[in-house]
C-alpha positions in Angstrom: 0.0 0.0 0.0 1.1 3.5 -1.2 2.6 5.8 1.7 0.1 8.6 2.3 1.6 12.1 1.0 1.5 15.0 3.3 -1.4 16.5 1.6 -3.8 13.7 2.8 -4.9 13.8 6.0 -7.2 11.2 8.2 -10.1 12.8 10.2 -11.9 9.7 10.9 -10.9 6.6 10.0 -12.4 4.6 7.3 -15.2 7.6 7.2 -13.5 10.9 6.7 -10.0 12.3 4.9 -9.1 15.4 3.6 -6.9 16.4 1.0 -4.8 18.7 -1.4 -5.2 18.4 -5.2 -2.0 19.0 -7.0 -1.1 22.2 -7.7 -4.0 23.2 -5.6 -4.3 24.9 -2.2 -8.0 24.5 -1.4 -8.2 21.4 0.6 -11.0 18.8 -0.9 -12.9 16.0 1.3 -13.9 12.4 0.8 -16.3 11.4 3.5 -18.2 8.1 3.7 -21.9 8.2 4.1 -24.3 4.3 4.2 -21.3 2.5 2.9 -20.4 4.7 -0.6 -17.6 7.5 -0.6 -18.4 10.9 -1.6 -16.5 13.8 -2.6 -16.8 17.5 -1.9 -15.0 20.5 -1.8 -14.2 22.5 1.6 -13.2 25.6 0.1 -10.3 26.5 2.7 -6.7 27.0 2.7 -5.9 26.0 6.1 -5.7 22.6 7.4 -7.5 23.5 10.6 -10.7 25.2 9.0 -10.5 22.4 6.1 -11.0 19.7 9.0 -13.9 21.8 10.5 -15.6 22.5 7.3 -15.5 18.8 6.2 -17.2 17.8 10.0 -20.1 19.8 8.7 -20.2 18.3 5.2 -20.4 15.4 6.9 -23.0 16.2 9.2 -25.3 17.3 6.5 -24.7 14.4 4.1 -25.6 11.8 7.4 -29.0 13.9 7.8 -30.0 14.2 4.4 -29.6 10.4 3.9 -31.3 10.1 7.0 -34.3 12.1 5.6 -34.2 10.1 2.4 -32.5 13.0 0.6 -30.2 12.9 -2.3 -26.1 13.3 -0.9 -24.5 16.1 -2.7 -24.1 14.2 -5.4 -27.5 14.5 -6.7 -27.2 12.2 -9.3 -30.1 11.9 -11.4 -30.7 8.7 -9.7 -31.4 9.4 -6.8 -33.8 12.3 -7.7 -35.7 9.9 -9.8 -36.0 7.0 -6.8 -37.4 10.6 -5.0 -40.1 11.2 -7.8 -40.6 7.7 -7.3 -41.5 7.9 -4.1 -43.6 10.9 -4.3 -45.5 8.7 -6.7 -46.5 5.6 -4.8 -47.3 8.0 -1.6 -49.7 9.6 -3.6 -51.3 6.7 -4.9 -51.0 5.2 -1.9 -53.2 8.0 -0.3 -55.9 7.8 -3.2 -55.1 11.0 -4.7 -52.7 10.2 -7.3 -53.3 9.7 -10.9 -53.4 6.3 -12.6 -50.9 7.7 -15.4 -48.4 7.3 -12.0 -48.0 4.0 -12.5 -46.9 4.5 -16.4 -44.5 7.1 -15.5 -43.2 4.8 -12.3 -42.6 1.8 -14.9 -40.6 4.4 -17.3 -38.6 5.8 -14.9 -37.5 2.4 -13.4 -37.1 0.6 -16.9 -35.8 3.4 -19.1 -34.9 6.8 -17.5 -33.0 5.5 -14.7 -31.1 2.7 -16.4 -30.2 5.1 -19.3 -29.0 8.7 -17.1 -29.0 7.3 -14.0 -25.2 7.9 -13.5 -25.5 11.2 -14.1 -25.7 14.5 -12.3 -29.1 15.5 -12.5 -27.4 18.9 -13.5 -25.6 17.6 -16.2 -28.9 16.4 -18.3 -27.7 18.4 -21.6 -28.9 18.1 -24.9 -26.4 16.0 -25.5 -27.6 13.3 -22.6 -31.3 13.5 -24.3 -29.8 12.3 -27.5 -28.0 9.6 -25.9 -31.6 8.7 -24.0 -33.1 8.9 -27.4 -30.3 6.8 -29.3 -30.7 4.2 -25.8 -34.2 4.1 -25.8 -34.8 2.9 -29.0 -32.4 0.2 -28.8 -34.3 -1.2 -26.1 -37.6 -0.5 -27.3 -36.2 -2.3 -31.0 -38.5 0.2 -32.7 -38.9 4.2 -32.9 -41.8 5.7 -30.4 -44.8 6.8 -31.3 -45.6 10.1 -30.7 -48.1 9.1 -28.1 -45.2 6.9 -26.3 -42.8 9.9 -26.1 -45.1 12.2 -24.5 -45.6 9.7 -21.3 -41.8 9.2 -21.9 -41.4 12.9 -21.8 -44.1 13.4 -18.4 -42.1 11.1 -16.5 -38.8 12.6 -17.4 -40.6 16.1 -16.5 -41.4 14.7 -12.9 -38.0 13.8 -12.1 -37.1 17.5 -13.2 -40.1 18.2 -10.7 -38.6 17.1 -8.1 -34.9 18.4 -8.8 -36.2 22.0 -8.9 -38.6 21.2 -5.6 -35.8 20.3 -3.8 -33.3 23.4 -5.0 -30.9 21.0 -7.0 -32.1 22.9 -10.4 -33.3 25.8 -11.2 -36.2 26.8 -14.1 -33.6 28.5 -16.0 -31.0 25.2 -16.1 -33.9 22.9 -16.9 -33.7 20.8 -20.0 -36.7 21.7 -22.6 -37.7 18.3 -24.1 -39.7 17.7 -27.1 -42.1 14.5 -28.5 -39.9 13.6 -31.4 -41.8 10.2 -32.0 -43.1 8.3 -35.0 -46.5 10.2 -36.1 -49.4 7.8 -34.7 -51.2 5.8 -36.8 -55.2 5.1 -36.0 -56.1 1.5 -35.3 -57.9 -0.6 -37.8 -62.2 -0.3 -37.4 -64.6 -2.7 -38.4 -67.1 -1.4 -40.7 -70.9 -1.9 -39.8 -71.4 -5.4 -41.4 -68.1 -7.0 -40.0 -69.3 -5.9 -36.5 -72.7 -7.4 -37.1 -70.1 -10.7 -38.3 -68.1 -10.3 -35.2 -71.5 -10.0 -32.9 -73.3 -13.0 -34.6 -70.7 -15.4 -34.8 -70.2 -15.6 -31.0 -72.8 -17.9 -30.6 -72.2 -20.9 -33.0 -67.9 -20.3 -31.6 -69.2 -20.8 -28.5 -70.8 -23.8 -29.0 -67.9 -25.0 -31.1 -65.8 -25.3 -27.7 -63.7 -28.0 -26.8 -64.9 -28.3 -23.1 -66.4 -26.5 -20.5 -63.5 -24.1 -19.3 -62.9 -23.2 -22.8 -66.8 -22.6 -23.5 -66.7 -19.9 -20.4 -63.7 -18.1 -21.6 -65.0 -17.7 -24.6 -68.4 -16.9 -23.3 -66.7 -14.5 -20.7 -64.8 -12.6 -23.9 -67.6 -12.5 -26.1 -69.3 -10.3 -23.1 -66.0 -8.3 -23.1 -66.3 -7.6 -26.7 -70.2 -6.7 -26.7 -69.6 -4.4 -24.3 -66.5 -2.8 -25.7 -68.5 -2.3 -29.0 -71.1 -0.6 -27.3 -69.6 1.6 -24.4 -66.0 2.8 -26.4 -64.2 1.6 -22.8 -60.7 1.2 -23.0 -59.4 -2.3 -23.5 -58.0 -3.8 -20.5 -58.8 -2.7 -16.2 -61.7 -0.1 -17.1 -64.1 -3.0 -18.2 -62.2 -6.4 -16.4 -61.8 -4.3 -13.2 -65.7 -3.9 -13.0 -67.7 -4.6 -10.2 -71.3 -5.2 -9.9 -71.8 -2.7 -7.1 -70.3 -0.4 -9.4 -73.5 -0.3 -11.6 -76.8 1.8 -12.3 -79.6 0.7 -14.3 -81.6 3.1 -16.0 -84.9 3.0 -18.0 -86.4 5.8 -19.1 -89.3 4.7 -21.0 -90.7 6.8 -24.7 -93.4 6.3 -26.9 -92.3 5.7 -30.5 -95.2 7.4 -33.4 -95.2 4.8 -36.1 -97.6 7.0 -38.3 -98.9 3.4 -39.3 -103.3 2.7 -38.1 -105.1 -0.5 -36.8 -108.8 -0.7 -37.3 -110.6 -0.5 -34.0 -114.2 -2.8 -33.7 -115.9 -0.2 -34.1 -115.1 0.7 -37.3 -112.3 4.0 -36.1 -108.8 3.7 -36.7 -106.2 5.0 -34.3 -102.3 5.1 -34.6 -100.3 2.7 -33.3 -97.8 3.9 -31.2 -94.8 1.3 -29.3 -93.5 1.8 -26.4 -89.2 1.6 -25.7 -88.6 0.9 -22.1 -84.7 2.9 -22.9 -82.9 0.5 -20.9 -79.6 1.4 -20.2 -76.6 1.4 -17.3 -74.1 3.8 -15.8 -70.4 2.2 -15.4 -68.7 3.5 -12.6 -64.8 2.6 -14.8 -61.4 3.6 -13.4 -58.4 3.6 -16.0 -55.7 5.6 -17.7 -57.5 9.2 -17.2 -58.7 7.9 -13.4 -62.5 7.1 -12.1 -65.2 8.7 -14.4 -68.7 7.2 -15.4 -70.2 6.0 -18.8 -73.1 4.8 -20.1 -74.3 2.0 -21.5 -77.1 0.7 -23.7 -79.8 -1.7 -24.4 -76.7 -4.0 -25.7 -74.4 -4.0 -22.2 -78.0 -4.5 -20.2 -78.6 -7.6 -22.4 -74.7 -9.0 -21.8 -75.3 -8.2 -18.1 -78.2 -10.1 -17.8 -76.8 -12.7 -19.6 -74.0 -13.1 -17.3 -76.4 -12.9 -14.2 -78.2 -15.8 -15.8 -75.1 -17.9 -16.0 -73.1 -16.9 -13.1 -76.4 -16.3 -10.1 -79.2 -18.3 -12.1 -80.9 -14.8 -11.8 -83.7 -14.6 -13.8 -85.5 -11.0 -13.4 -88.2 -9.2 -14.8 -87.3 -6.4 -17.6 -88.1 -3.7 -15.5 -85.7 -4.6 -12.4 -83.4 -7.2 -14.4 -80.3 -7.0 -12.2 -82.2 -7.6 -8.3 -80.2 -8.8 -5.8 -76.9 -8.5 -7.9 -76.5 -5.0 -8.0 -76.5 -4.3 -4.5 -73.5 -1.8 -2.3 -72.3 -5.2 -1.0 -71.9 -7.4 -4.0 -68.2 -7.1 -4.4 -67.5 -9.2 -7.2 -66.2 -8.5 -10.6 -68.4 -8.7 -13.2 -66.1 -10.3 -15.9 -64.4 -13.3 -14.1 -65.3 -17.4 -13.8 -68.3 -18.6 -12.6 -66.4 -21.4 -9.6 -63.3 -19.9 -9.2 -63.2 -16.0 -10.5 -61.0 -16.1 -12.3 -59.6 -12.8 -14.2 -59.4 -15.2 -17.8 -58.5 -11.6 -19.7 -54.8 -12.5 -20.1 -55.7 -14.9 -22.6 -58.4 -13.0 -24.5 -55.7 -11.5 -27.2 -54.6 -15.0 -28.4 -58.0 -16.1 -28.2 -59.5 -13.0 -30.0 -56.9 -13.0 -33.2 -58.2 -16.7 -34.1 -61.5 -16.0 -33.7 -61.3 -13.1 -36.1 -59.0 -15.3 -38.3 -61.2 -18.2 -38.3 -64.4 -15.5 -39.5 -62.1 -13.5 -41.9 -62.1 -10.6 -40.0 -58.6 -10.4 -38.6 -56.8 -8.2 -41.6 -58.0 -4.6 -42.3 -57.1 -4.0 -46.0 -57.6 0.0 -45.3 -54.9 0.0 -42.9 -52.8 -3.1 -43.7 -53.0 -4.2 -39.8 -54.4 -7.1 -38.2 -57.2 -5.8 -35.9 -57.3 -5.8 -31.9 -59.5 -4.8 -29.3 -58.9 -1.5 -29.3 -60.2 -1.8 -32.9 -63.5 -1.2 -31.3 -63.2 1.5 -29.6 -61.9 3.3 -32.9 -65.2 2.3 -34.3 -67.1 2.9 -31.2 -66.0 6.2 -32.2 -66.3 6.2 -35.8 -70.1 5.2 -35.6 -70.7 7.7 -32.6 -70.0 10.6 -35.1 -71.5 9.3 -38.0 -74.3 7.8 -37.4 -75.5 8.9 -34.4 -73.9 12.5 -34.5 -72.8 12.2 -30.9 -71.2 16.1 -30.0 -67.4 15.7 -30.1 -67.5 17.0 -26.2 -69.6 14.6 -25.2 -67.9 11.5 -26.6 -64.5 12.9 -25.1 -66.6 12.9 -22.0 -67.8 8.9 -22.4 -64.0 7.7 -23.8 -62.2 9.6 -21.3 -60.4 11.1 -23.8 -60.0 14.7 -24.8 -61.8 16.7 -27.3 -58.1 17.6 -28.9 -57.2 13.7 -29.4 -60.8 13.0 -30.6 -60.0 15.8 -33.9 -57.0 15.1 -34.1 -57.8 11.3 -35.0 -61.9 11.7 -36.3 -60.9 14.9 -38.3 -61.6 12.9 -41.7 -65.1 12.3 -40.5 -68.1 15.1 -41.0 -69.7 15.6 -37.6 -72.9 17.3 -37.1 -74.3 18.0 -33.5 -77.6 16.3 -32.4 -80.0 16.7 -29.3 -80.2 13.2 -28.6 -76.2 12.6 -26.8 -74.7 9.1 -26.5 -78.1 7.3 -27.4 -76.7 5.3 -30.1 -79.8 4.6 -31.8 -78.6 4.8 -35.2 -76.0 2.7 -34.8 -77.7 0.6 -32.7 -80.8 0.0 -34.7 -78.2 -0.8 -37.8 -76.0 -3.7 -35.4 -79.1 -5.0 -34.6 -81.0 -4.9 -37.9 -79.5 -8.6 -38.7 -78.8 -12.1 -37.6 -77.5 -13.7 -40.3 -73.5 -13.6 -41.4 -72.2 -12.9 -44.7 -70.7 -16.3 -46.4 -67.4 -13.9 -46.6 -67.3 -14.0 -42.9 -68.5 -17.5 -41.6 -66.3 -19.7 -40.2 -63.6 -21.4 -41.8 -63.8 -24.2 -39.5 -67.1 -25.2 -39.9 -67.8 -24.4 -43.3 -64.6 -27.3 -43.7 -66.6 -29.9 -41.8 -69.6 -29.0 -43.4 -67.7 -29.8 -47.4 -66.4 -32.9 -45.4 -69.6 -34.5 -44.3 -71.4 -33.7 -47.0 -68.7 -35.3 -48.9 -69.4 -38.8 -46.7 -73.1 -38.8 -46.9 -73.2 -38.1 -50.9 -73.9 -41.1 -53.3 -71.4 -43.3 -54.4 -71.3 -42.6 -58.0 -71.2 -45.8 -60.6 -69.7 -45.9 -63.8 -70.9 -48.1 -66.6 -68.4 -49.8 -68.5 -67.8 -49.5 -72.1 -68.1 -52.5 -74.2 -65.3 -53.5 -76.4 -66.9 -54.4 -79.7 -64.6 -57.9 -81.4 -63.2 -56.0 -84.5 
């Protein structure tokens, strides 16, 4: 081991030593605080003050790591575990956003990983490149726009905190901009291939192999119907319902047909229907946090249907869902009859071959196979042509906002109506059909069909030719 020179000095063994660069008279410190040395600059020219001063540093370093406070380094590390834990305590106090968690899983899988060495006042332009340049070799693909701006909030929170706690300043902090691949919409179905994907359920479900299988796919056909008709987001805002999250509604109207019926005696008089408007108000929590939506005649009919199966409730029309949606009932509403099983993480798989099997899967206007987020886009599409649902009012039931809603419906011709999130139109078109194009029927049965049909046909005979003696 190397003789210590005169310009080092120990204050505390193992924990504390100050020192004299060369060619330098201010005296430096290196001080150990939780195991890692750190470095810091006294700013005195005599040995005895240098000492002192270093005792302080010291001091300060202990309490700030005692108080869960970056060192003096203030690496950009340890600012980010800070925004971190601002995060979760937030969340963990009910008053933080859902986008938290996104932002957590960034910071801890890219941001971190990527600058995490560095001070958080050395986060140049040129750092942000080299976070670009990293961040699409681990990603093996170039961000969307979409995926930079959460990339780009999270980063902004760390920054948060840096100025919050005095270790930047607004004037030293970075600027960043979205610099991501322009976002592409999903593929849609167009009317008839959602009347396909609605009316093939039935005969797929039957087609199951046993009974497990037969309730996933009965449990993802309810998904889907109610996706179609609400415009939720894929994923917690529908599998994370409960039942005591729920409303029904009915808000019954007559309907004039303008058509007469012949009374006995002899007078006519119009004949008028009634519509009980069934409906239901979703309490869903997701990306943008809690909010409620609505839903129609369709999500009321898959409700009831899962009642049926699931409670072996069998209601009137008027109160369908007695004695299941109740403060107390607990339970999910999309989950396994015996054990309830959340059966969702399966649903993708399961949904790209029932769409393959029906012809559905490809979308020639966009060249991408379709997914469930495919119907909220048409959820959307229909919304504002058919029904001429107000652009502020379907931000409102999407949990979306009015700007993303133009900026990816601006092709479509919207014109306000009275009658807000009804959905009649499109309704009334979904439902005006049971039957399947051949285009979209299955692939799987129409090939047992050709092969029994091929069994059961006649035996043809062939009469043989007579061979006439020359």
């Amino acid at each position: 081991m190397s003789a210590k020179l005169e310009t080092t000095h120990i204050v505390t063994e193992n924990e504390l030593v100050v020192y004299r660069r060369e060619r330098s008279s201010i005296w430096q410190c290196r001080y150990k605080v939780d195991g890692v040395w750190q470095r810091a600059s006294t700013k005195e020219r005599k040995l005895k003050d240098a000492k002192e001063v270093a005792k302080a540093i010291k001091i300060r370093a202990e309490i700030r790591k005692h108080d869960n406070l970056p060192v003096i380094t203030r690496k950009f590390r340890d600012v980010a575990k800070l925004a971190v834990q601002r995060m979760e305590q937030k969340l963990a106090n009910g008053d933080g956003k859902v986008s938290y968690k996104d932002y957590i899983r960034i910071i801890n899988e890219y941001l971190i990983p990527i600058l995490g060495n560095r001070l958080i006042t050395n986060i140049d332009s040129t750092a942000l490149d080299h976070l670009d340049a990293e961040r699409i070799r681990m990603m093996e693909r170039t961000p969307s726009n979409s995926t930079m701006l959460s990339q780009n909030a999270a980063l902004n929170l760390v920054f948060d905190e840096a100025v919050l706690r005095n270790f930047l300043t607004d004037l030293n902090r970075p600027k960043l901009e979205a610099k991501g691949k322009k976002s592409t919409r999903h593929p849609a179905f167009t009317l008839t291939e959602i009347q396909a994907v609605i009316n093939n359920f039935e005969a797929w479900i039957e087609r199951a192999r046993n009974a497990h299988s037969k309730e996933m796919r009965q449990i993802m056909r309810d998904y889907s119907e109610m996706l179609i008709d609400t415009g939720a987001r894929p994923g917690k805002e529908l599998m994370n319902l409960k039942w005591k999250q729920i409303k029904f509604t009915m808000n019954p109207k007559q309907i004039h047909t303008g058509e007469k019926s012949v009374l006995d005696d002899g007078t006519e008089e119009e004949i008028v229907l009634t519509d009980l408007n069934r409906g239901v108000e979703l309490i869903v929590t997701g990306k943008t946090g809690t909010r409620e939506i609505v839903g129609r005649q369709p999500t009321v009919k898959v409700l009831e249907r899962i009642a049926r199966r699931v409670y072996g409730v069998r209601n009137n029309i008027i109160d369908p869902f007695k004695d299941v949606v109740t403060p107390n009932n607990d339970d999910f509403v999309l989950r396994t009859k015996e054990k309830k099983q959340d059966v969702s993480p399966a649903f993708q798989h399961m949904f790209e071959r029932y769409l393959d099997e029906h012809n559905l899967l490809y979308d020639p206007k966009t060249e991408q196979n379709r997914v469930f987020y495919s119907f909220r886009h048409t959820y959307a599409t229909l919304a504002l042509t058919h029904d001429k649902v107000p652009i502020h009012t379907l931000a409102k039931q999407m949990g979306t906002s009015v700007l993303m809603i133009e900026r990816h419906y601006s092709h479509l011709k919207v014109i306000e109506a009275t009658e807000q999130l009804r959905g009649q139109e499109t309704r009334r078109r979904i439902a005006s059909t049971s039957t399947v194009e051949e285009i979209y029927q299955s692939a799987q049965a129409k090939k047992k069909a050709e092969l029994l049909a091929r069994k059961t046909a006649p035996k043809k005979t062939t009469a043989k030719k007579s061979v006439k003696a020359k």
